[in-house]
C-alpha positions as CSV (number, residue, x, y, z in Angstrom):
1,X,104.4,208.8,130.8
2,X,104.8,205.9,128.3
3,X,103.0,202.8,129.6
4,X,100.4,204.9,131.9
5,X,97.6,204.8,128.7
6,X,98.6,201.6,126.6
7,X,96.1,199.6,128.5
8,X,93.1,201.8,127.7
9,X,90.3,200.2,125.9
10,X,90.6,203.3,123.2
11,X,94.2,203.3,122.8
12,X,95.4,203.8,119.2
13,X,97.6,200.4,118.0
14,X,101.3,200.8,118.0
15,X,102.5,200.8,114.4
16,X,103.5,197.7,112.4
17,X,107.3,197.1,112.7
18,X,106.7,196.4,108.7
19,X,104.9,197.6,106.4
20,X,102.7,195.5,103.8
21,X,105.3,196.4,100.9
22,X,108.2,194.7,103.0
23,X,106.1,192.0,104.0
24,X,104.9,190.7,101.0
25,X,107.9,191.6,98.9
26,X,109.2,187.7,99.1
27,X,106.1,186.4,99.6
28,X,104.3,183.9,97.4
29,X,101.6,184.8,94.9
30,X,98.3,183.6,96.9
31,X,96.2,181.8,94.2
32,X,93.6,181.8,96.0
33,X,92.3,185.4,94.4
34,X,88.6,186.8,95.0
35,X,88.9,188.1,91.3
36,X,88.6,191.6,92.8
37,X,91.0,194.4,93.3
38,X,90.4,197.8,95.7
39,X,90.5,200.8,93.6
40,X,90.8,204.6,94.3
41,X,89.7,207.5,93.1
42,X,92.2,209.8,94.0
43,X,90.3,212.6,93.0
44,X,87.4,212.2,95.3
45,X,89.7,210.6,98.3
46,X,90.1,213.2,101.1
47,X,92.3,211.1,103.1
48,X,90.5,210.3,106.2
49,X,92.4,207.0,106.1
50,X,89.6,204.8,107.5
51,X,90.7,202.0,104.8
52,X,94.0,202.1,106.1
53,X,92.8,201.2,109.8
54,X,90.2,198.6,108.8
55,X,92.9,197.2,105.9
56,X,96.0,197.5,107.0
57,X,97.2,194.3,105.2
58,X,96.5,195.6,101.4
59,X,96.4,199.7,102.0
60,X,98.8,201.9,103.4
61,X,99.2,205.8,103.9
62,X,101.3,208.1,102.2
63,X,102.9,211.1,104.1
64,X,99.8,213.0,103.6
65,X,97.4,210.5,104.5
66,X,95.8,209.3,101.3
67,X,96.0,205.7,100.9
68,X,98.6,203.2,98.4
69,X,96.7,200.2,97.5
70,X,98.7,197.2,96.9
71,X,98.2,195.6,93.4
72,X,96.4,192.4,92.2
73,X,93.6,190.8,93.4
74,X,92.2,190.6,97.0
75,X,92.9,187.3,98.8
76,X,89.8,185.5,99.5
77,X,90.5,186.0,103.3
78,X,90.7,189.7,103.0
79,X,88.1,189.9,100.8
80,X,85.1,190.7,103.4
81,X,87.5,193.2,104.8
82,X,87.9,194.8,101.9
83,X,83.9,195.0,101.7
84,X,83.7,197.0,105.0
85,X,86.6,199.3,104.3
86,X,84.7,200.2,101.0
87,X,81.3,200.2,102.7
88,X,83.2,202.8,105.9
89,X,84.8,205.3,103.5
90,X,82.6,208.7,104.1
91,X,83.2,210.0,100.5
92,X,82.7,206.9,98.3
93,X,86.2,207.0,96.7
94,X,87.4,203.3,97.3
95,X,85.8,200.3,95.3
96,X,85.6,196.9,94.5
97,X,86.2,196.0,90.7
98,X,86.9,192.9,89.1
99,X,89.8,191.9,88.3
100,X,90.9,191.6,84.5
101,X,91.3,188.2,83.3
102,X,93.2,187.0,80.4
103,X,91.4,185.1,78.3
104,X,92.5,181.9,76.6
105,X,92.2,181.6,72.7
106,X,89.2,180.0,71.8
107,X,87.4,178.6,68.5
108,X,87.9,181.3,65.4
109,X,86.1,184.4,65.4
110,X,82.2,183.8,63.6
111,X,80.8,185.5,60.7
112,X,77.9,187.8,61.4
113,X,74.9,186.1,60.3
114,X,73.6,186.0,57.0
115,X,77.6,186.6,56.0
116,X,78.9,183.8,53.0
117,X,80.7,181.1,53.6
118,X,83.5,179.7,51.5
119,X,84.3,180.2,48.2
């Protein structure tokens, strides 16, 4: 029977050979980054695993279904997938948030106004 439905229109994809853990285990960074990152709220996920179909390349499923986000930011490439994946999921538990930045020292702190100066 293998082969008689593979050319349907609705056929489900064959599975990825790798997954995105092995793929992008010696991978460059990308420094390219959106300066977003997907997060999930485990709590409110059901595991449909809609994400996972329309984002394959930053979420995977665990044996149960629920989704494994890959850390960091979202490539810039990725990043209107990552849009519709959050805009798809039926119980609002995957988001977009920005991704913390480390900041560079800058000039010394001020003194609240009206504070002395000096000595």
């Amino acid at each position: 029977m293998s082969g008689q439905f593979d050319d349907h229109p609705f056929a489900r994809p064959a599975p990825p050979t790798t997954t995105w853990r092995e793929a992008t285990r010696d991978a460059p960074p990308t420094t390219h980054g959106s300066g977003a990152q997907l997060v999930v709220d485990r709590i409110r996920c059901d595991g449909f695993g809609m994400c996972a179909e329309l984002l394959p390349e930053l979420i995977e499923l665990d044996d149960w279904g629920y989704p494994i986000v890959a850390a960091g930011e979202i490539p810039d490439d990725l990043l209107d997938h990552a849009r519709r994946a959050v805009a798809v999921c039926p119980v609002l538990a995957l988001r977009l948030a920005a991704t913390p930045r480390a900041t560079m020292p800058g000039s010394p702190a001020r003194a609240p106004l009206g504070a002395r100066r000096g000595g």
